[in-house]
Structures are given as C-alpha cells and as structure tokens.
C-alpha positions in Angstrom: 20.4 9.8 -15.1 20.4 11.4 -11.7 19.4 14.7 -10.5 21.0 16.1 -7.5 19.2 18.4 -4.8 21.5 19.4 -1.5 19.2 20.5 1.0 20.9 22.0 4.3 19.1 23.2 7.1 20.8 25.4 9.8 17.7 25.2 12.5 15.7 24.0 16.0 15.3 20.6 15.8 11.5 20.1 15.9 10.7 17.6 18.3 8.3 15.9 21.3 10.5 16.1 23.9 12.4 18.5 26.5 16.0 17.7 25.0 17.7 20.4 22.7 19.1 19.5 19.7 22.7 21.4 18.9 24.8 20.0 16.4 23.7 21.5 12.8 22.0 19.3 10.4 22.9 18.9 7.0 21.4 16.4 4.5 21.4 15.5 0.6 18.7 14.1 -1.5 19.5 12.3 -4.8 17.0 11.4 -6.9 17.5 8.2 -8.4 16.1 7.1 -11.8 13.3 4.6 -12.1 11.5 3.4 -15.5 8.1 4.8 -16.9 6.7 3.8 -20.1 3.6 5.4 -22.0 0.3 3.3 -21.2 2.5 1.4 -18.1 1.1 1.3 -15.0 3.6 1.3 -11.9 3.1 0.6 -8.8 2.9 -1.5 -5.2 6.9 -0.3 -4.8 8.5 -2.5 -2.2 12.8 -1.9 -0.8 14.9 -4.7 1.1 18.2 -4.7 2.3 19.5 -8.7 2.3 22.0 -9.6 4.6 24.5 -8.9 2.0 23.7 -5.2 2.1 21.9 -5.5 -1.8 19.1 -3.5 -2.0 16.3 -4.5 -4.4 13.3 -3.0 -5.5 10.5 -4.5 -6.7 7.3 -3.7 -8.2 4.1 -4.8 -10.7 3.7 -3.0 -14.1 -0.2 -3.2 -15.3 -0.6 -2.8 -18.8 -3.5 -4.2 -21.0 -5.1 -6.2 -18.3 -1.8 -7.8 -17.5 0.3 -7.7 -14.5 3.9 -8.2 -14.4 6.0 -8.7 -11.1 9.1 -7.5 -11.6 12.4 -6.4 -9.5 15.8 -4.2 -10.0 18.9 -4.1 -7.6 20.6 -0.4 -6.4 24.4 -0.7 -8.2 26.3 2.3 -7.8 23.6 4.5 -7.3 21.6 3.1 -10.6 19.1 0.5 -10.6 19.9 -2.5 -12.7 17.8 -3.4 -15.9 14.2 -4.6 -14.5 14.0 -8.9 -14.3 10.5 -10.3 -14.5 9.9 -12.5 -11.5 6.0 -13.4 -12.6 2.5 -12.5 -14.6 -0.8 -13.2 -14.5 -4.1 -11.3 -15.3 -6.3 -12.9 -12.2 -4.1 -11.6 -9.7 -5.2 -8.9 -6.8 -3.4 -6.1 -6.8 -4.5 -3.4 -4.1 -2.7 -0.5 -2.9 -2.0 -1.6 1.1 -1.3 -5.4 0.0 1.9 -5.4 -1.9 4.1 -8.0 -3.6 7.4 -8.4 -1.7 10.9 -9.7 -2.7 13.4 -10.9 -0.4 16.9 -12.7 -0.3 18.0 -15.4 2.1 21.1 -15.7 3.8 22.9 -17.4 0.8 21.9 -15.1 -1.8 19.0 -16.7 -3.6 15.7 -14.8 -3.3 12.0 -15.4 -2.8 9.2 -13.3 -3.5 5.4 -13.1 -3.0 2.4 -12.0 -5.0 -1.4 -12.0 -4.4 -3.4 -14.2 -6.7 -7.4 -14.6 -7.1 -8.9 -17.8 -5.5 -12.4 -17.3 -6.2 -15.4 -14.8 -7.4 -15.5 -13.0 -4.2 -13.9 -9.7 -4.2 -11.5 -11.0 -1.0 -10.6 -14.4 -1.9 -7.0 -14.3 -3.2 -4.5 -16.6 -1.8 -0.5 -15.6 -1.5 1.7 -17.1 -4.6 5.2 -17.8 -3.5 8.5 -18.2 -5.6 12.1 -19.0 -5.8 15.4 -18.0 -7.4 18.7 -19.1 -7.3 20.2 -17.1 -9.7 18.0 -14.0 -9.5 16.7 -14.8 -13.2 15.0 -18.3 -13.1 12.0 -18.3 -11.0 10.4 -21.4 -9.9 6.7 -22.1 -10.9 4.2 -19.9 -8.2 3.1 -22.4 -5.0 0.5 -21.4 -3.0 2.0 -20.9 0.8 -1.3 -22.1 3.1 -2.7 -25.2 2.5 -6.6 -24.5 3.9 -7.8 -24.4 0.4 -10.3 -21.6 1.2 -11.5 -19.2 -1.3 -10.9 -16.1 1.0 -8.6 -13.6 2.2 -4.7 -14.4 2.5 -2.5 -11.2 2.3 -0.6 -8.6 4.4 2.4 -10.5 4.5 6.3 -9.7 5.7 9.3 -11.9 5.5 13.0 -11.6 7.0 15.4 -14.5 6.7 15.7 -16.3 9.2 19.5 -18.4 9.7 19.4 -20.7 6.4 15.4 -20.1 5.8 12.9 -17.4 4.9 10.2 -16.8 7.8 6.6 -15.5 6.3 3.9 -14.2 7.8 0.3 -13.3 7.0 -3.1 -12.5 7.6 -5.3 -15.8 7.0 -9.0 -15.3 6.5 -9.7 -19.3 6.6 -12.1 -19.1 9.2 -14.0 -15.3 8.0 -16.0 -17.9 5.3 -15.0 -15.2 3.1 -17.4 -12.7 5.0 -17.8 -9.3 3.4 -14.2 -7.2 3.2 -15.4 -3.4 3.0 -12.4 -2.0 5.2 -14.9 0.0 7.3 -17.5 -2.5 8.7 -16.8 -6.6 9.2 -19.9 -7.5 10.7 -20.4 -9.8 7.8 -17.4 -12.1 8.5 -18.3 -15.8 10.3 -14.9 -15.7 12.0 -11.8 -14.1 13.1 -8.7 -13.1 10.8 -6.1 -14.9 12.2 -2.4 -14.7 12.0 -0.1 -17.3 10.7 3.8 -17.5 10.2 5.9 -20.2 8.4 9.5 -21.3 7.7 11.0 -21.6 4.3 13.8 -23.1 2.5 15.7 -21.5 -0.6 14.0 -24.7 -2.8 10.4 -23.6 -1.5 10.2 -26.3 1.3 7.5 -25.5 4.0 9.7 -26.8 7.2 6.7 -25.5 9.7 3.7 -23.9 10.0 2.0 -21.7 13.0 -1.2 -19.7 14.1 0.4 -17.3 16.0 -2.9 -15.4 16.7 -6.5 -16.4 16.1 -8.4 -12.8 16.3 -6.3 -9.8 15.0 -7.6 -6.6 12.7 -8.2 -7.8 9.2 -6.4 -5.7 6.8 -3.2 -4.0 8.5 0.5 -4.9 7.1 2.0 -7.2 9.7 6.1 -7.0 10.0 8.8 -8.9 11.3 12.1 -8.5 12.6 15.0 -10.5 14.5 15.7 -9.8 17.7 18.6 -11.4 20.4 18.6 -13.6 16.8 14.8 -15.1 17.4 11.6 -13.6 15.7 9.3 -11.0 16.5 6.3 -10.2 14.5 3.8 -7.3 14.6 0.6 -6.5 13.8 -2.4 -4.4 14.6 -4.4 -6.5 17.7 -8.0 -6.4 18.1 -9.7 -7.2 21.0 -13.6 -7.8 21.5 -13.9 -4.4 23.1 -12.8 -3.1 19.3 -9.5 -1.6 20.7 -6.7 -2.3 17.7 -3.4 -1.2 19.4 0.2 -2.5 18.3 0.7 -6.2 19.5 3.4 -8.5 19.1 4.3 -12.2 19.2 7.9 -13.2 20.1 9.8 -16.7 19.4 11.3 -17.7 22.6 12.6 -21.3 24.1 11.5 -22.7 20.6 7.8 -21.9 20.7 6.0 -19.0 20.2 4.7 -16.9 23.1 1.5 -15.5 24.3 0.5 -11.7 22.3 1.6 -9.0 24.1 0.9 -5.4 23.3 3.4 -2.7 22.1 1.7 -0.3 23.5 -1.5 0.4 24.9 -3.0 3.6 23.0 -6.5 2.3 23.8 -8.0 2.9 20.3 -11.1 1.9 20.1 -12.5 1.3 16.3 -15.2 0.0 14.7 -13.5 -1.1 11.2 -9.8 -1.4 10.1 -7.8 1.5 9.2 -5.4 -0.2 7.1 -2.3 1.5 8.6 0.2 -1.7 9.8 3.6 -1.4 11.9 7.0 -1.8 10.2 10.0 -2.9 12.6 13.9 -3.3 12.1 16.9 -4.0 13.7 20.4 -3.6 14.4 22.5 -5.1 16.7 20.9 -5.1 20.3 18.3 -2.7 19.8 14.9 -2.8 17.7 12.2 -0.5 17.1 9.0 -0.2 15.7 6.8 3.0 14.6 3.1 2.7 13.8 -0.1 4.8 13.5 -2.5 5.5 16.0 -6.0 7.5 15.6 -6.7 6.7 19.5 -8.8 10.3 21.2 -9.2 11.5 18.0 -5.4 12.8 17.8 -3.7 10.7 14.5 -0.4 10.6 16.0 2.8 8.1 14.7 4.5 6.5 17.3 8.5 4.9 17.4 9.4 2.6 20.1 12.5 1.2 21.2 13.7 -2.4 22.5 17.3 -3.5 23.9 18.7 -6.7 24.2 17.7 -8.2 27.9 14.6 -6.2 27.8 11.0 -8.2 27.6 8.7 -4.9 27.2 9.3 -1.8 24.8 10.2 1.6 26.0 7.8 4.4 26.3 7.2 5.8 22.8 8.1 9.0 21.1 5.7 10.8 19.0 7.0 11.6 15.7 4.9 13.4 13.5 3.8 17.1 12.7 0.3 16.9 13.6 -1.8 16.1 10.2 -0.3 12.7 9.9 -2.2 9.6 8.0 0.0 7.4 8.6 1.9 5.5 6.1 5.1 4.1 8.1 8.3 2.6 7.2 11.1 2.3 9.7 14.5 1.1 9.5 17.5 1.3 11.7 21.2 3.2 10.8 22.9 1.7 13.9 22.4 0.5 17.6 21.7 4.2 18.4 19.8 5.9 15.6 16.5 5.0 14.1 14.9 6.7 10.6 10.8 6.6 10.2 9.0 7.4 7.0 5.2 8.6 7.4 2.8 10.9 5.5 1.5 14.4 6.5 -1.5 14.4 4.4 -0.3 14.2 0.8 3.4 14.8 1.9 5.9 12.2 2.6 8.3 12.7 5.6 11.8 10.9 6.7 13.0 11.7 10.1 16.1 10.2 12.6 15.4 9.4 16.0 17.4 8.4 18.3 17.1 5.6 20.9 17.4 8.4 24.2 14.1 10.1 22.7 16.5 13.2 20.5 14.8 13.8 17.4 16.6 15.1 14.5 14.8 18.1 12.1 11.5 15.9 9.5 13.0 16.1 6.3 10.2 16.8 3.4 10.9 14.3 0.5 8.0 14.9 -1.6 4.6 15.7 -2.2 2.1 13.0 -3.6 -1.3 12.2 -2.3 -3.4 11.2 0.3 -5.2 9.1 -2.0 -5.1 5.3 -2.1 -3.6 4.8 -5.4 -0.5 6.8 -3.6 0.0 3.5 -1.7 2.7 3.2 1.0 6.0 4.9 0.7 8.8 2.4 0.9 12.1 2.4 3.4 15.6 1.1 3.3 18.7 1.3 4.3 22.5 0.8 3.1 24.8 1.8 5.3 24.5 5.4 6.2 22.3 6.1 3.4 18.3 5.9 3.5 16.5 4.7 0.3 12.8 5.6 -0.4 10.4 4.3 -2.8 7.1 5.5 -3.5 4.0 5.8 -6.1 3.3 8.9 -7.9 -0.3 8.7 -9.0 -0.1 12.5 -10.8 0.5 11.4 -13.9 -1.8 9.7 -16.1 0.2 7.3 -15.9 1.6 6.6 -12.5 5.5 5.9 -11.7 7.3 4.6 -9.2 9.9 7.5 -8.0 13.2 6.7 -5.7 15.7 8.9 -3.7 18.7 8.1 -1.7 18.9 10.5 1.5 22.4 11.6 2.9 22.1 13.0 6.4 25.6 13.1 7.4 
C-alpha cells in the first residue's frame, strides 16, 4: 500500500554560501506504509543501514501499560511483518532516549532498550540483546557493570570489524542527582561518557570512559573513519559552554576530546539536541544544533581522510530551526541532513565544497516532545525517513523514501 507524490522543483537553490546552484532539481517522495492499530501507541522510530545495505526499522508499541520492542526490514519498498525483539512494563521510554537496533558485520543483530533501575525518575540502566537469526533474541543483559540506580541512556552503536562498538551517557557518579533537563545543580557528579566493544554472542571484549564531564542528556553518535572510531557528543565545560566535541580512536587508545567546533554556547541546562555523523569512503561529516548568540542555527561539517581537524561549517537551516538532526552520507561528495523548522521536518543535500541543493519539505508534525526525533537512512541513492506523528489520538510512526535524482 504505497502512495506516490512527485514533487519537482525548477528554482534558486537556497543556500549560505556565495556559489550558484545551476543544474535543475528534481525529486520524488514515496510514502511508505507503516502499521497503526486502534489503542497502539507507536513511537521512538529508529533507521539503520547494516553493512549489507538492509535497512531496518525499529520501534516500541505501548498499549495497556506494556511496552513492546519491536523491528521490520525495507524489502522492495515494503516493510516486512513486525518481529518482537523484547517487552516489559518497568521500562523508560522518553522521547530523545530511543531504543536502537543494529546488525554486525556477519548479519546477526543487537539491539538496546532502556529499563528502570530504581524509584528515581532517572535511574534506568541500558538492556542489551542478541540475534542470530533475526527472530530469537537472547535474554536482556545489562551493558555497564556500576550497579548504580541512575541514569544510563543516549546511546549509538556502529559495527565495528567483527564486533558492535556502544556508546553512552553514564550517570554513575551524578548519585542520581535531580534530571529536570533545564537545571542540574542537584547532581554530585559529572555525566560521563563511556564506549564498549561487543561480540555477536553478547561478550563485553572492553570497556572505556572516554570522557568524565560532558552535557547530560544529548544523543551521542558514532561513526568509522580511516576504519577507527569517532564518537560525538555535546561537551560541557565548567564555563557552561556545550559545543560539539569529539573523541577519536587512534594508535589503539583513545585520544584526548577535541571540539568540532567552537560555537561558544554558553548554557545553563541541556537542550537535548545531540549530533548524528556518517560516512562514506574518505570523508565524514557531522551536523548538529547550536543555540549559541541567541541565533538556533544547524550546522554540517566535513572531514577527509589525512585530515585531524574538521572543516569550517555550513549553515543549513531556514532560520526557525529546533533542531532535530539526522545525517547521513550518499557518497564521498554529497551529504543529506534532516532537521526541524518548528513543527516541520526538512531533508536537504549538501555537498562536501559548501553547494547546497534546494530544503525539501517532508512533512508537517510538531514541535512538541511527543514528536520525538525524525529518523535518517540511506540505501543507495535513496534517503529513508522515519518519524512520529503525535496528531492522532493515537500516534504512528510514518515513513517515506526520497528520490532526488
């Protein structure tokens, strides 16, 4: 069941820089079915592209106090019958701290959800699980081993050779401090951020803090770059400035933090608005939000194999923006960033030399919470986007697959 909309746009590319745009854009957005069922809840949509190409999609359905973890797979253009990963009804399900699912090198897949740890309205720990045949799933582990009833969320994972690298914000030394979002005066420590190695059978090979003070409730993500790690996150130093900053794999260790970039925002709480990153070949890029001299702007920057620091960045949005990112890459050249103009939700190309290609206006939702974070993918040429539609009474999870060539 599929519904067809060919959008073509014969116009000035809108863009941040001095360079014109010539060629004439055409595009295609297909709407792709997705499941809704009276008194369902959907939501927390999450995409990944495995090294194979698959695409899955995975989501939780709350119904009757219940939540169920489930995931589908893009086959010709249709998403497979849904396959229940896990359930549980003292789980925390929040609307910037998603459940992920991804596949390792040799085809079996792990996945991630948030359980409850303790009374206190942040103490959940991350619940970790295996498959080998994409049906059987291996009973929930916890990944940390602090035993702390506090926060533990925010996570990413790429594989990474054979094994599945994981990372997360760890609240093990916050003493499960007060979690408001706005003011953290209440915490006895730092959030830190921790990364770990995975096999396929659930083994925890190793285990890192890879930074002990960083802001406490942004999405951290990771991508592979001249074939070692890079992960991002939002920084935060004790001047309150929470800029982009980033922690590479080198040499077999893990270097010192550097920054991104330095937009110099200086803020008092956390504006739970993380990075995403991709990459292709020998170039990666990462887009993010900044709020920095009271101008909400989103940001892509671009890395090249042989390089140490990321290029200057290139504004990307129309001017209203909250935020909201997803980023993925179409080739060594080309770049495509998701964001939201207030309730709307934007895709646009970018290419590595600064030439922006025309925003393309997916849909309208809202600027609400329970609108969540728009998902991005791709598979070959052609973009996939996820996101929550909290209209309806009962909210859905809606899908489109963008042609732009």
């Amino acid at each position: 069941m599929k519904h067809l909309i060919f959008l073509f746009l014969f116009a000035f590319v809108l863009c941040c820089t001095t360079k014109p745009k010539e060629q004439i854009e055409a595009f295609s957005i297909e709407e792709i079915y997705t499941f809704a069922e009276p008194g369902v809840k959907f939501g927390e949509p999450y995409l990944f592209t495995s090294p194979q190409g698959e695409v899955y999609l995975s989501w939780i359905e709350q119904q009757e106090g219940i939540n169920n973890f489930k995931y589908s797979q893009l086959l010709d253009g249709q998403w497979s019958p849904p396959i229940l990963i896990a359930s549980g009804s003292d789980w925390f399900v929040n609307w910037a701290d998603y459940p992920q699912l991804a596949a390792f090198e040799d085809g079996s897949l792990m996945a991630f959800f948030l359980q409850k740890s303790g009374a206190g309205t942040f103490s959940y720990d991350i619940k970790t699980t295996f498959s080998k045949n994409g049906i059987d799933w291996s009973a929930p582990k916890t990944l940390h081993d602090d035993g702390t009833q506090t926060e533990h969320g925010f996570g990413s994972m790429i594989p990474c050779e054979n094994n599945m690298l994981i990372t997360w914000l760890d609240g093990r030394n916050t003493q499960g401090g007060s979690h408001d979002h706005a003011n953290h005066d209440g915490h006895g420590g730092q959030m830190n951020l921790r990364g770990a190695v995975l096999t396929s059978d659930g083994e925890k090979l190793e285990d890192w803090l890879l930074d002990d003070r960083v802001c406490d409730c942004c999405q951290t993500s990771a991508t592979l770059f001249e074939n070692a790690p890079m992960v991002f996150f939002r920084d935060r130093s004790q001047e309150e400035f929470r800029d982009m900053g980033m922690v590479r794999f080198v040499d077999n260790s893990w270097q010192e933090t550097q920054p991104v970039y330095n937009d110099f925002w200086q803020v008092q709480g956390c504006p739970v608005n993380g990075p995403r990153a991709a990459s292709f070949g020998n170039t990666s890029a990462i887009a993010w939000y900044t709020g920095a001299n009271a101008r909400p702007e989103v940001k892509v920057s671009f890395i090249q194999t042989g390089a140490s620091t990321f290029e200057q960045p290139i504004k990307i949005d129309l001017g209203s923006t909250i935020g909201r990112v997803d980023l993925a890459l179409l080739d060594e050249e080309t770049a495509v960033v998701s964001w939201m103009e207030d309730a709307n939700i934007y895709v646009r190309a970018i290419n590595k030399d600064g030439q922006l290609e025309n925003p393309i206006l997916v849909a309208s939702s809202s600027a609400k919470r329970s609108s969540g974070f728009p998902q991005l993918t791709t598979q070959g040429e052609n973009i996939i986007l996820a996101w929550s539609d909290d209209s309806v009474d009962d909210p859905v999870i809606k899908t489109v697959q963008i042609k732009l060539r």
